[in-house]
C-alpha positions in Angstrom: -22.6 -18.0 -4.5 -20.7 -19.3 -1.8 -17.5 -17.3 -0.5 -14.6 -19.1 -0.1 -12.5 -16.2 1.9 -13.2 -13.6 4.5 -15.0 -10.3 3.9 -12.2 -8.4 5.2 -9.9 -10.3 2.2 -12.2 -8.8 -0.3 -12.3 -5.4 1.3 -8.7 -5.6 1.2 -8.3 -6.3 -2.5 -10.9 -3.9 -3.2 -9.0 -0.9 -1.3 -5.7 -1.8 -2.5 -7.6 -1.8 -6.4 -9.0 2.1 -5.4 -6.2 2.9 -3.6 -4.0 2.4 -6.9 -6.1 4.0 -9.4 -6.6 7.0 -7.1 -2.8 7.2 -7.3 -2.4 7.2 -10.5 -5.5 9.1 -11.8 -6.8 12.0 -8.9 -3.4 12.2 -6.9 -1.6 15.8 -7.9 1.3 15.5 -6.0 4.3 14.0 -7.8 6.2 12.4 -4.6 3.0 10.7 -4.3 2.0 9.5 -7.6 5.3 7.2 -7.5 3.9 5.3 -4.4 2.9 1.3 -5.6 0.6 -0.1 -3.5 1.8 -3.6 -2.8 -0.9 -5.0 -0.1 -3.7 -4.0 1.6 -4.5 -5.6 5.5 -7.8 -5.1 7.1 -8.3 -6.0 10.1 -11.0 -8.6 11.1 -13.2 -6.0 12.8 -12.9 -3.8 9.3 -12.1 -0.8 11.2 -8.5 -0.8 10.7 -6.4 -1.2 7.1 -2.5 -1.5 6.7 -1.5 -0.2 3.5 2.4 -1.3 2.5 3.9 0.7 0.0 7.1 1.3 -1.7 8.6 4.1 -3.4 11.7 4.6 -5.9 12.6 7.0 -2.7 11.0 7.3 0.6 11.5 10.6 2.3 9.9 13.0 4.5 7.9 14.2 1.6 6.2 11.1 0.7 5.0 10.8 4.6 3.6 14.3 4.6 2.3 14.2 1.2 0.3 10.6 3.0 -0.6 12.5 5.9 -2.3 15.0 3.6 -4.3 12.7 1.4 -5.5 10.6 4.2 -9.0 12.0 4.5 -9.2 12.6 0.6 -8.3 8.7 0.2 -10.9 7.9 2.9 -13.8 10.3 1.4 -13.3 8.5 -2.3 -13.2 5.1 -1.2 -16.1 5.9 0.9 -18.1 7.1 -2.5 -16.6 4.1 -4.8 -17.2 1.0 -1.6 -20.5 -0.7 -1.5 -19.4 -0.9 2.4 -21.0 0.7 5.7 -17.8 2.0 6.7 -14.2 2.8 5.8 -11.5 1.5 7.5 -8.7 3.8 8.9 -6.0 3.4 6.7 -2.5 3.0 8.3 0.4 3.5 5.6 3.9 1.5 6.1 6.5 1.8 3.8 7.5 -2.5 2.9 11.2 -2.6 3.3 11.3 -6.1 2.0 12.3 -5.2 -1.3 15.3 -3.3 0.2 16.1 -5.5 2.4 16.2 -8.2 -0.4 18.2 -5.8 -2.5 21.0 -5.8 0.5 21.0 -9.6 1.8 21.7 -10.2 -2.3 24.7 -7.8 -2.2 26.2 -9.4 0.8 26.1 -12.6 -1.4 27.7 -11.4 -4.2 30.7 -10.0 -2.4 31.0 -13.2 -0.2 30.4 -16.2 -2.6 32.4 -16.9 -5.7 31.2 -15.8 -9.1 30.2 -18.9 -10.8 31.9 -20.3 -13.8 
């Protein structure tokens, strides 16, 4: 079989797949269980991962509640990867969707509803 895309792009998918099911199935705390995981960046070494999130809220809650999990998120992945190591995971809260949200307000209140 050849591969058509990096080995870091599959790791990626495959974190971002464990990452959400340990959310919704293992993960007690409720601040937490409301995370999505939108995309999953490993680095081309594999020792590094950038995990972007949103939330219906993102508060200091949500960041400790990360903080907490990280080496319970590491030690599962570690026993459901077929991989020598796991990357450090790096969590960022994706804005884009906010941000979106805003620039399409501006628009409404500056252009003219259509007819």
């Amino acid at each position: 079989m050849v591969k058509d895309y990096p080995r870091s792009d599959r790791i990626s998918q495959q974190i971002k797949k464990e990452l959400a099911n340990l959310l919704q199935t293992e993960i007690k705390d409720p601040a937490l269980r409301m995370l999505t995981i939108l995309d999953v960046e490993v680095s081309p070494c594999l020792k590094h991962a950038k995990v972007f999130f949103i939330s219906s809220e993102y508060n200091e809650a949500i960041v400790q509640g990360i903080n907490r999990s990280l080496p319970f998120f590491r030690s599962q992945l570690a026993k459901r990867m077929a991989t020598r190591g796991i990357p450090k995971l790096h969590f960022f809260y994706d804005k884009t969707i906010d941000e979106s949200t805003k620039i399409s307000k501006l628009l409404d209140s500056v252009l003219p509803p259509e007819k």
